[in-house]
C-alpha positions in Angstrom: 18.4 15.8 0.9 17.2 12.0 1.6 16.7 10.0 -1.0 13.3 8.3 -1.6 11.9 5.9 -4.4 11.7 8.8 -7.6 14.4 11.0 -6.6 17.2 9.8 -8.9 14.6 11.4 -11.5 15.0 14.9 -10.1 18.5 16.3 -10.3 18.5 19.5 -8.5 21.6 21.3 -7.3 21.9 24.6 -5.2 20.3 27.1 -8.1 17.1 24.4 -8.0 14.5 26.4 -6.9 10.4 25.4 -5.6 9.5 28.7 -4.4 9.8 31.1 -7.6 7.6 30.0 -10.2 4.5 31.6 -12.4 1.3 29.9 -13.2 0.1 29.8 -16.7 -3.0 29.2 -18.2 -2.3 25.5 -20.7 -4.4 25.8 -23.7 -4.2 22.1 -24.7 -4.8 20.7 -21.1 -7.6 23.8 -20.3 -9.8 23.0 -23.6 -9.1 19.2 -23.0 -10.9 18.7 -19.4 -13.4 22.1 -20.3 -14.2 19.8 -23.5 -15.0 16.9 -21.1 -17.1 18.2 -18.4 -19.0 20.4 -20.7 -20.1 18.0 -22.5 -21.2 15.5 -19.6 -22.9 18.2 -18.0 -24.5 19.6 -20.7 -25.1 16.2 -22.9 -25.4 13.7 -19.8 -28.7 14.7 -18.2 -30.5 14.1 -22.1 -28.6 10.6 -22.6 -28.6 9.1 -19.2 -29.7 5.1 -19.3 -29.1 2.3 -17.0 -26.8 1.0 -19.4 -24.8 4.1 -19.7 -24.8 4.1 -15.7 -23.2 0.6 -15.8 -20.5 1.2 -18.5 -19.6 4.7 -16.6 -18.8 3.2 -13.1 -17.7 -0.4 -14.5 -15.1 2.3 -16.9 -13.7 4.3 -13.7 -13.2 1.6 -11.7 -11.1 -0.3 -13.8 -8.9 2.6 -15.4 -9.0 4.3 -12.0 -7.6 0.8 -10.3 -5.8 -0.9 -12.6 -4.6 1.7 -14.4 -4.3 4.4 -12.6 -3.8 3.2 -9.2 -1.3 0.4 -9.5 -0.2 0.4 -12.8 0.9 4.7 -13.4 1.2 4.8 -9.5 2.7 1.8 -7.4 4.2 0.1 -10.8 5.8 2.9 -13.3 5.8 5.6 -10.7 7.6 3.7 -7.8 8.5 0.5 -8.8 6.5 -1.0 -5.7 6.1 -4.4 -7.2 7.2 -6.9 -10.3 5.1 -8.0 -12.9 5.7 -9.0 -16.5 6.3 -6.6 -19.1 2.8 -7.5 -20.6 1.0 -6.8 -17.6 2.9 -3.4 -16.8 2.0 -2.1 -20.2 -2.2 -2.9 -20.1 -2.2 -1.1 -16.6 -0.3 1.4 -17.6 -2.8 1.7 -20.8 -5.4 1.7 -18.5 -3.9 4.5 -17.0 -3.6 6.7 -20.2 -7.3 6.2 -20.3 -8.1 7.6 -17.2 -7.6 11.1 -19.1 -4.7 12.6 -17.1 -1.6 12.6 -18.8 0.6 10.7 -20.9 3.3 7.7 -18.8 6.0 10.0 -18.9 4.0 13.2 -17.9 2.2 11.5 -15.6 5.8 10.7 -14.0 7.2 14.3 -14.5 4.2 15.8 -13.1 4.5 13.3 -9.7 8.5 13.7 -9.2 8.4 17.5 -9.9 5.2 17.6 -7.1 7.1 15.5 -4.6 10.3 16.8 -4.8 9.0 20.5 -4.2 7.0 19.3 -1.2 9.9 17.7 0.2 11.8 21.1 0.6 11.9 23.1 3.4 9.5 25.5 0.9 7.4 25.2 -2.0 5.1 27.2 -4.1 1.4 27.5 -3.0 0.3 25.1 -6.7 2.7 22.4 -5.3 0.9 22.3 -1.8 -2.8 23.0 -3.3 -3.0 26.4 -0.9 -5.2 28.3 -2.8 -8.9 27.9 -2.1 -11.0 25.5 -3.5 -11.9 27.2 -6.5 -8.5 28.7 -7.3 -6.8 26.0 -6.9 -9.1 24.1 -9.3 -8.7 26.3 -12.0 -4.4 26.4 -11.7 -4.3 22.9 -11.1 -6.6 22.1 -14.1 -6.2 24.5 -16.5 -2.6 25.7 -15.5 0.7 24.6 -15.6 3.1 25.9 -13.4 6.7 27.0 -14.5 9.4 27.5 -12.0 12.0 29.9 -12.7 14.3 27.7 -11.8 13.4 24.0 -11.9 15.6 20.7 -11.4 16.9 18.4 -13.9 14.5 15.7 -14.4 16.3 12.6 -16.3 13.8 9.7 -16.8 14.8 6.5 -16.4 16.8 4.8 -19.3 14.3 1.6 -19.3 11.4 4.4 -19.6 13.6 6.7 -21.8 13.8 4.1 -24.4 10.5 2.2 -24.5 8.7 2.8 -28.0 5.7 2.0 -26.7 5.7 4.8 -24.0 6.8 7.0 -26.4 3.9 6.6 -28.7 1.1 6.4 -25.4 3.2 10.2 -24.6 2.2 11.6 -27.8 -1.3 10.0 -28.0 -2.6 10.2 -25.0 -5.8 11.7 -25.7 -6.0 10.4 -29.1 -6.5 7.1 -27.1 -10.0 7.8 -26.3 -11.4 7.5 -29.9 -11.1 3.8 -30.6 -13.2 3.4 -27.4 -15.4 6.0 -28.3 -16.0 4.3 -31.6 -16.8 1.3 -29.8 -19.2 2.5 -27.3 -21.0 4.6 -30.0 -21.4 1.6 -32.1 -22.9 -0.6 -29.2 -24.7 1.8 -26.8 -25.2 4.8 -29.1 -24.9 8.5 -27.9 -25.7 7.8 -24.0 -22.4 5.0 -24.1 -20.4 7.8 -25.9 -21.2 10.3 -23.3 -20.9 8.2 -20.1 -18.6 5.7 -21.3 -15.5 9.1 -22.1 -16.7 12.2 -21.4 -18.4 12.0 -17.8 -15.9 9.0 -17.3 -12.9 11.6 -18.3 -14.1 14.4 -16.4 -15.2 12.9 -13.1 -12.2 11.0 -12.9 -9.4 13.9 -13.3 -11.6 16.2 -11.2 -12.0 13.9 -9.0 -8.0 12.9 -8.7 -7.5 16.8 -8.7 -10.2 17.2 -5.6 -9.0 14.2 -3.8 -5.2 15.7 -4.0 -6.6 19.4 -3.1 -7.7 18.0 -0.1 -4.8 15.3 1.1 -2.5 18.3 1.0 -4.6 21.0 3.1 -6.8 19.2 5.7 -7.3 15.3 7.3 -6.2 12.8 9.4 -2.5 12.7 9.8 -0.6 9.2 11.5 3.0 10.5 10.5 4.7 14.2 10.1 7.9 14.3 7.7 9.9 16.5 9.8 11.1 19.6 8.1 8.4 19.1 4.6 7.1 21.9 3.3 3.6 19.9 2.5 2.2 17.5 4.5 -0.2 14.6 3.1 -3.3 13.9 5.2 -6.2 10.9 4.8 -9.2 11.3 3.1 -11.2 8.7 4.3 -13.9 9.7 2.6 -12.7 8.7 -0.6 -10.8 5.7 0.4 -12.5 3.6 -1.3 -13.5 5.6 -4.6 -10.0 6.3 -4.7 -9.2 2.8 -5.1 -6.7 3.6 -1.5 -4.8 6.7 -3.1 -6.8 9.0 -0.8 -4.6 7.4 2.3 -2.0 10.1 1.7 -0.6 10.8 5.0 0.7 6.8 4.7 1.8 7.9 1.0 3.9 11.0 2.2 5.4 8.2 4.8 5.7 5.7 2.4 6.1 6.8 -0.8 7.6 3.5 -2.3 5.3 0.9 -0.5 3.1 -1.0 -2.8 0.1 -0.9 -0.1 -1.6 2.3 0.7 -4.1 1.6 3.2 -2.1 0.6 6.1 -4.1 0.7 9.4 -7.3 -0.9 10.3 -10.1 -0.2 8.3 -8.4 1.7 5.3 -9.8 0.1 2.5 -7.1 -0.3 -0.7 -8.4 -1.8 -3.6 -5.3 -1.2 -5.3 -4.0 -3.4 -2.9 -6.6 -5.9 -3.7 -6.2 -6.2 -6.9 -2.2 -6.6 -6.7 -3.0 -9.6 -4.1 -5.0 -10.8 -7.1 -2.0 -10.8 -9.4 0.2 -12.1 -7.2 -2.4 -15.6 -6.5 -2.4 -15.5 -10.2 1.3 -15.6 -10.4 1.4 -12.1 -12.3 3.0 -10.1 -9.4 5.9 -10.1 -6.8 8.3 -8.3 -4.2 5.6 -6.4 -3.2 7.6 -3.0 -1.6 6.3 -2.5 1.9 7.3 0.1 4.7 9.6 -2.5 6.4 11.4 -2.9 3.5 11.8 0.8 2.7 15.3 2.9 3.8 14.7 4.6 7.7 14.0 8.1 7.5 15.0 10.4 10.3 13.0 13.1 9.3 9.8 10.4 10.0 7.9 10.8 13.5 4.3 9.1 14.2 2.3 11.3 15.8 -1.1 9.2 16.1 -1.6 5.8 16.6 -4.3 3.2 15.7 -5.4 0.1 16.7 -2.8 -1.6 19.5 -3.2 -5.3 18.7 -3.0 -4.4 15.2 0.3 -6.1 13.4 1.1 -3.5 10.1 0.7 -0.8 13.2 3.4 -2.8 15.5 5.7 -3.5 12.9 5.6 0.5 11.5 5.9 1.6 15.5 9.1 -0.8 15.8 10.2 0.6 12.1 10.3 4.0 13.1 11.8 3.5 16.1 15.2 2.4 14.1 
């Protein structure tokens, strides 16, 4: 198998199986998003101000982006780019916040995904087949548990940071001190908007966003012999601060820039351009710098004067 930026994570030998598997409902992760979204559809309507409005978009954004986006994602996920320690761990605070998981779930969850899609065959959860409303229930309420799964071994620098071990086992626990806060300063309507419509849209939202990029889209590159193709969703580029560029993703998995043709906006992107003016962030990983794959072919392309297109075209032709 080829080795891309996660791998070493997932040790599978010739028993390792992505096929046979049974989906379960999850209590804890079932009464945890239920929780959220019945109480911002129930509650939100009655307790909807401008401020609440405000805090709910300013809230997503920056846990969605920061946290989410380039700090679970491009930083702890793929070690796409450096930053200091101190930086790392806010984004990757930011991330907890976002509602989804704890760091190393969130990283178990991603490896497990992308090594099954890399076989030659995967089960139908791995590859979001079901139909819409199927899929949101298994993928949301369910976990799913192969018969006979890889090893996964987490990093030692991972393995061994204290703080990632507490942020694991506290995940959602994490939402109470801002809870707190935004009841004492904007009341019920704060509460409400501020972590349970935040919470829910934002992991529904991840969850319809990834149902999609696996099933239907746009698609610049094919990896040759995959059991699951990733596909754009350019509807959501934006609002998915550039994670809905999947097809580049599933090309790319260790660049730090997602949106890599003309007119795929990437605020993730933006934001580490930020850090890196600032001083906070280097060696950004790009798809020039990543390993040739043979099992890569283009199959659309975009934009001919366009330079990240050239250099890719010349890439792939190693």
């Amino acid at each position: 198998m080829e080795l891309v930026p996660g791998s070493q994570r997932i040790v599978a030998d010739a028993s390792s199986d992505p096929v046979r598997g049974t989906v379960r409902w999850a209590p804890a992760k079932s009464l945890w998003i239920g929780g959220m979204t019945a109480a911002a559809l129930l509650l939100g309507p009655f307790y909807l101000t401008w401020g609440a409005v405000a805090l709910f978009l300013a809230s997503c954004a920056v846990t969605l982006c920061a946290g989410h986006s380039v700090g679970m994602h491009r930083r702890l996920i793929h070690n796409s780019f450096a930053c200091p320690l101190w930086l790392e761990y806010a984004c990757v605070y930011l991330g907890v916040l976002v509602g989804m998981a704890g760091p190393i779930g969130m990283i178990r969850i991603h490896d497990m995904r992308d090594w099954a899609q890399r076989q030659p065959a995967c089960h139908p959860y791995f590859g979001h087949r079901e139909s819409l409303l199927r899929d949101g229930w298994q993928q949301l309420h369910c976990s799913l548990h192969l018969t006979a799964p890889p090893l996964f071994r987490l990093d030692p620098r991972i393995a061994g940071d204290r703080l990632y071990a507490w942020l694991e086992r506290t995940w959602m626990a994490q939402q109470l001190p801002w809870a707190l806060l935004f009841l004492a300063l904007g009341g019920l309507p704060w509460l409400i908007w501020g972590i349970c419509a935040r919470v829910a849209v934002c992991v529904t939202g991840h969850w319809l966003v990834g149902h999609y990029a696996h099933r239907d889209g746009a698609q610049t590159w094919i990896v040759e012999g995959a059991a699951v193709q990733g596909h754009d969703v350019a509807l959501a580029g934006l609002i998915s601060m550039g994670e809905s560029w999947h097809n580049n993703h599933h090309a790319f998995p260790g660049s730090a820039r997602l949106g890599l043709e003309p007119g795929q906006a990437d605020l993730g992107w933006l934001l580490l351009l930020a850090f890196e003016r600032l001083g906070l962030a280097s060696s950004f990983v790009l798809p020039e710098h990543l390993p040739h794959r043979p099992a890569l072919r283009r199959v659309r392309a975009h934009g001919a004067g366009c330079r990240i297109a050239g250099r890719l075209v010349a890439w792939s032709g190693r």
